[in-house]
C-alpha positions in Angstrom: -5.0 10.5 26.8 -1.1 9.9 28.2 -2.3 6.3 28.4 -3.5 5.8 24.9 -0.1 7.9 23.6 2.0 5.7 26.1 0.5 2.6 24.5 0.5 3.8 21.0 4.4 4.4 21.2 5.0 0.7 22.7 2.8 -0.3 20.1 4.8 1.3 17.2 8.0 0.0 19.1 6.8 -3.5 19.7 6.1 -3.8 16.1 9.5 -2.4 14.7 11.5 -4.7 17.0 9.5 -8.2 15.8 9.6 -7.4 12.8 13.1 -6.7 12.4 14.1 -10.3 11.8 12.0 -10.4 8.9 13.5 -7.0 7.6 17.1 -8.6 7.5 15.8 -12.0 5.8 14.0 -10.2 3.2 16.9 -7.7 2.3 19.4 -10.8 2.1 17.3 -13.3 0.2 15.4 -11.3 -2.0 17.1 -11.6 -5.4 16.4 -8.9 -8.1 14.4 -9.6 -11.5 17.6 -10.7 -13.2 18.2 -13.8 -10.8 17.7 -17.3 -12.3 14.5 -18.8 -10.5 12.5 -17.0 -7.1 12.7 -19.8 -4.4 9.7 -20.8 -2.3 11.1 -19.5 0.5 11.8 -16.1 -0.9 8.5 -15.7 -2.3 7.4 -16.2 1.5 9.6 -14.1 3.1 8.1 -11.4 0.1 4.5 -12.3 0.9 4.8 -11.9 4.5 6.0 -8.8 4.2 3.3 -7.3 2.2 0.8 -8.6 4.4 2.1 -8.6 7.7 3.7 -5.0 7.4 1.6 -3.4 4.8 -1.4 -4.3 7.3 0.0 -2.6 10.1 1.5 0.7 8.1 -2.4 2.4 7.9 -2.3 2.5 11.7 1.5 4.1 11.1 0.2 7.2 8.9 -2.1 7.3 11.2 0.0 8.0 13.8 2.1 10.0 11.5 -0.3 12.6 10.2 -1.2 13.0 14.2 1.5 16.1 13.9 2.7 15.7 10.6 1.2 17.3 7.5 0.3 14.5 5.3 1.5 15.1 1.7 4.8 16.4 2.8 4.9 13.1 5.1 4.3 10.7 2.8 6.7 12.4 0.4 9.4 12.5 2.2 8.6 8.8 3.2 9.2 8.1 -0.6 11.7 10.0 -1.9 13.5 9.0 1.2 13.7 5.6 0.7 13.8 5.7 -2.9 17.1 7.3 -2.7 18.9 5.4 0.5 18.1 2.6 -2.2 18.7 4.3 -5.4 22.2 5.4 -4.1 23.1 2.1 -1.9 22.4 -0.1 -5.6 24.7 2.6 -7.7 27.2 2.3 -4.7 27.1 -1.1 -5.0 27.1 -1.5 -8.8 24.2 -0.8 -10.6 24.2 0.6 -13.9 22.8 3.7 -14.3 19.3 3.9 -15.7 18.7 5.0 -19.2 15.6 7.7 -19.6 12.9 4.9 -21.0 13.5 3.3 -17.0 12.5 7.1 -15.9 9.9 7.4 -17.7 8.7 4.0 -16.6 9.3 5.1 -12.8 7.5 8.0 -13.6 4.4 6.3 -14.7 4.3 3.2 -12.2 5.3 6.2 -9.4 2.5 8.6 -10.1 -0.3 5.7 -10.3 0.9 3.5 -7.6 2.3 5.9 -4.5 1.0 8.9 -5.8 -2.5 8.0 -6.5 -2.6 5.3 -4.6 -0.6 5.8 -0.9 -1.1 9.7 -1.4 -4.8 9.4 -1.6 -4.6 7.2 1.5 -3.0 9.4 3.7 -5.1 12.2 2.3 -8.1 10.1 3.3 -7.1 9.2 6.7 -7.5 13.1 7.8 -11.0 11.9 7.2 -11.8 8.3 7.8 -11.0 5.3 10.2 -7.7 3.5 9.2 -10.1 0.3 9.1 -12.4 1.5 6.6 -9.6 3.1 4.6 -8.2 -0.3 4.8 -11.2 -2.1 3.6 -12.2 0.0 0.8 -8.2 -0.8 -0.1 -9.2 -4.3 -0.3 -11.2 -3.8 -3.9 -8.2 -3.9 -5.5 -8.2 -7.7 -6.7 -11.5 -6.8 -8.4 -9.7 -4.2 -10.5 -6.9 -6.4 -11.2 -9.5 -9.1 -12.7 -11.5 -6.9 -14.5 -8.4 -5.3 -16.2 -6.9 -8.3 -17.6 -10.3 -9.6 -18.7 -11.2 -6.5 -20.6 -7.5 -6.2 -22.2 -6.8 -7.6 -26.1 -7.1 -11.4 -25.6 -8.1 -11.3 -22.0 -10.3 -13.9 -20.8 -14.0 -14.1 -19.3 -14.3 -14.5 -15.4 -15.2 -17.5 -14.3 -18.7 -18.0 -12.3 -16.8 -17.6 -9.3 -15.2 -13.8 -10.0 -18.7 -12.8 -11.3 -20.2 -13.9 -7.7 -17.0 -12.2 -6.3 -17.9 -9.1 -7.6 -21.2 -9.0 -6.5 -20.4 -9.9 -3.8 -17.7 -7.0 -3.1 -20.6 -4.7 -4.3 -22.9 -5.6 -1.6 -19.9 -5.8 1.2 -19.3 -2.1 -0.1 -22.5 -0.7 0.0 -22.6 -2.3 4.3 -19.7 -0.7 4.6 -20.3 2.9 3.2 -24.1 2.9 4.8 -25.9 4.9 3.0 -28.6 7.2 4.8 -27.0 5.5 8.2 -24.4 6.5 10.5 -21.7 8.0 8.2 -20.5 11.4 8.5 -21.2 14.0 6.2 -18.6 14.3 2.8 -17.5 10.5 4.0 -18.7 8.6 1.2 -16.6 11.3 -1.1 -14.0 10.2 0.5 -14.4 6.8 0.1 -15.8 6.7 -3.4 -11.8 8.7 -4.0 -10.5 5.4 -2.4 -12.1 3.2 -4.7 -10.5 5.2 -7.5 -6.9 5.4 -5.6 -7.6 1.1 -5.9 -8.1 1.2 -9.3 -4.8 3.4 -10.0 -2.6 1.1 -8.0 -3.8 -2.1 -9.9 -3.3 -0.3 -13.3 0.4 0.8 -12.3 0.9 -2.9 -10.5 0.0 -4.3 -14.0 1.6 -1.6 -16.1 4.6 -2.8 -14.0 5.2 -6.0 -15.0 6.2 -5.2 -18.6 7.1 -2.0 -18.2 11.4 -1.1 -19.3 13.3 -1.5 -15.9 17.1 -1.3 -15.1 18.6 -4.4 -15.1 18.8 -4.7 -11.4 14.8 -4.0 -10.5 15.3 -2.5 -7.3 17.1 0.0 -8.7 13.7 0.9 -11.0 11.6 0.2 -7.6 13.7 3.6 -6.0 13.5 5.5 -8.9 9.7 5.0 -8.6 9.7 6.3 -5.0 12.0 9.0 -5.6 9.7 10.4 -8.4 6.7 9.6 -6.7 7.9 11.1 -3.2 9.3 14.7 -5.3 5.8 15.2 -6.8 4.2 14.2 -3.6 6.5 16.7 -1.6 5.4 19.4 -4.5 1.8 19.0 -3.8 2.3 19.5 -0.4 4.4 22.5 -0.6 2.0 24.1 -3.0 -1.0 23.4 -0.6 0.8 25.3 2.2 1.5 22.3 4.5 5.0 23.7 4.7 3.7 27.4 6.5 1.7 25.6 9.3 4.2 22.9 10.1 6.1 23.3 13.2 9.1 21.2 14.0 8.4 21.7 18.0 5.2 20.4 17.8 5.9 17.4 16.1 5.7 14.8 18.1 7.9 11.2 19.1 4.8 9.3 17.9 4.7 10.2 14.6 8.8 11.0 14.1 8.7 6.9 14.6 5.6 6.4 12.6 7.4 8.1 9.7 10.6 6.2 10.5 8.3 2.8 10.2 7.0 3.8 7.2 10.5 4.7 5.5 12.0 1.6 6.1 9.2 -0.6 6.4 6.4 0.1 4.6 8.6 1.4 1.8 11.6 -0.3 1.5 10.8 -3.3 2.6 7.1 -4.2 1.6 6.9 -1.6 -1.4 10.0 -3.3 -3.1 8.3 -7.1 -2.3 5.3 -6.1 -4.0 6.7 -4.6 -7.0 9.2 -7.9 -7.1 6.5 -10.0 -6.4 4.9 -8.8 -9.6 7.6 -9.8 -11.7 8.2 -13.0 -10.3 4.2 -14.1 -9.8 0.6 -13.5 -11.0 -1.0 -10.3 -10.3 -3.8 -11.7 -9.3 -1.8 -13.8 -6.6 -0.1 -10.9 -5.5 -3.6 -8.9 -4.8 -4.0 -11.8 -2.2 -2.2 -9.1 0.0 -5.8 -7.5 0.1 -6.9 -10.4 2.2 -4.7 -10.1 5.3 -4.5 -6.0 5.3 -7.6 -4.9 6.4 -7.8 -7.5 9.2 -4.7 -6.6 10.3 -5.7 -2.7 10.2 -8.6 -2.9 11.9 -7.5 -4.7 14.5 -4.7 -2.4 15.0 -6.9 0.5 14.9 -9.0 -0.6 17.1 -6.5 -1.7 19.9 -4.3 1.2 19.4 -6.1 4.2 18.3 -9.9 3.7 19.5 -11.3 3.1 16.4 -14.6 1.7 16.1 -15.1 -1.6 15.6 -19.2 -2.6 15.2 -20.7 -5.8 14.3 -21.7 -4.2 10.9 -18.0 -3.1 10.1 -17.1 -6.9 11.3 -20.1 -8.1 8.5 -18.8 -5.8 5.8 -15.3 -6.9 6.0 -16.0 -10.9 6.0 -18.2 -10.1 3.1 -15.7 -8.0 1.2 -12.6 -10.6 2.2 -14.8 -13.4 1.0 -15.4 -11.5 -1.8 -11.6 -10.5 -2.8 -10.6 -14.6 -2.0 -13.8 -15.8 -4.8 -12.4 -13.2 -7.4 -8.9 -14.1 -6.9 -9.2 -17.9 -6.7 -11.5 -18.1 -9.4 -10.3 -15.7 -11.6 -8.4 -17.2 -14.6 -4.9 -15.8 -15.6 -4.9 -13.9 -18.8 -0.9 -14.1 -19.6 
């Protein structure tokens, strides 16, 4: 057991420190939605950070909600870094937002961190990171079918349709029914599946949504709403009584730290600036690289299984996500 900890916290370290070049790159080249034209670099620098880091942050929570109680984690984790970055862009300039860009934040936060990162801590008490990961991944299919069945949306092509049925089958290996799942598990992951579809409604809600003129500033204001209502929930389901400071442990403190800066600050504002400066469905693409990247992880760092019917199910739902997304047609 010291081993696996010992290796778990060089893990988490290792991670931070290679990734902190990309951290300063992104934060310095990264120009908000007002800015004349996205570069191809910056677009890449944004991309990379979604996948790379947005891959490795289910292992994080994991390691998080080792000690940590989960709803009051992942709020703080939001509110957090909404607000280093809400007050670092008012510092720094930025007019303050008018009540439509709350209400906006308000939305896109309760559908996208709320519904969708919330539920995915919640669901980690209870699954494998991997499969958490993986059931993720059938987000493309929601962003497709949402902008084919919205006024003036287009038909999928042949190559969606066999996307989705594909994804279908990849799920139904992965969930196993009547095989080796535990009880209540396919609850769990059915709740996923939902949590998927709530992120791609906010991620396309998002796009034309009312947003301060500098977007980062609207990309805090999501994470500060988001992380108080998290924070709430938590509070009112009595993590606060059963959490003890002395028992939390290094692990997790640098977990949370990872996911402040990291998974929030850095990928969460790439993705929602990615949506304003590409397709949805190429943004989605993210789904592709994730659960690789968290299965590994899980398994390497945190003993998590990894079978050859887990392996199956996860080529078959990335090929899957990559037929939907390349073939799908953009609606506008």
């Amino acid at each position: 057991m010291e081993i696996a900890r010992a290796i778990s916290n060089r893990a988490i370290g290792q991670v931070v420190a290679t990734e902190m070049r990309l951290r300063s790159a992104y934060l310095c080249r990264v120009p908000d939605r007002t800015s004349a034209k996205a570069t191809r670099s910056q677009i890449f620098i944004a991309f990379a950070a979604v996948y790379i880091i947005w891959g490795s942050t289910y292992l994080a929570i994991r390691f998080a909600i080792e000690t940590l109680p989960p709803m009051l984690m992942v709020g703080t984790r939001f509110f957090a870094a909404g607000g280093i970055m809400y007050v670092w862009l008012r510092a720094r300039g930025a007019a303050a937002p008018k009540a439509i860009h709350w209400r906006s934040a308000a939305i896109v936060g309760i559908l996208m961190p709320v519904f969708g990162t919330g539920v995915v801590v919640w669901a980690e008490k209870r699954v494998p990171s991997g499969i958490t990961a993986l059931l993720v991944a059938i987000e493309p299919l929601w962003i497709v079918l949402l902008q084919w069945l919205r006024r003036g949306g287009k038909r999928p092509s042949a190559a969606v349709i066999a996307g989705v049925a594909l994804g279908l089958a990849g799920l139904y290996l992965l969930v196993n029914p009547g095989g080796d799942r535990e009880q209540g598990s396919l609850f769990v992951e059915g709740v996923l599946v939902l949590a998927a579809l709530s992120w791609a409604i906010g991620s396309l809600y998002s796009r034309n949504a009312p947003q301060p003129e500098v977007h980062f500033l609207g990309t805090g204001m999501e994470m500060v709403v988001a992380g108080a209502v998290l924070i709430v929930a938590g509070l009112v389901a009595g993590e606060a009584s059963a959490f003890s400071f002395a028992a939390a442990s290094a692990k997790s403190w640098m977990a949370m730290l990872y996911l402040i800066t990291f998974g929030s600050i850095i990928a969460y504002t790439a993705y929602v600036w990615l949506l304003s400066t590409v397709s949805p469905t190429l943004v989605s693409t993210y789904a592709f690289v994730n659960p690789v990247v968290a299965v590994f992880l899980g398994w390497a760092f945190a003993s998590e299984p990894l079978n050859a019917r887990m392996i199956a199910a996860a080529a078959i739902i990335v090929g899957a996500v990559a037929l939907i997304t390349m073939g799908g047609k953009e609606g506008g």
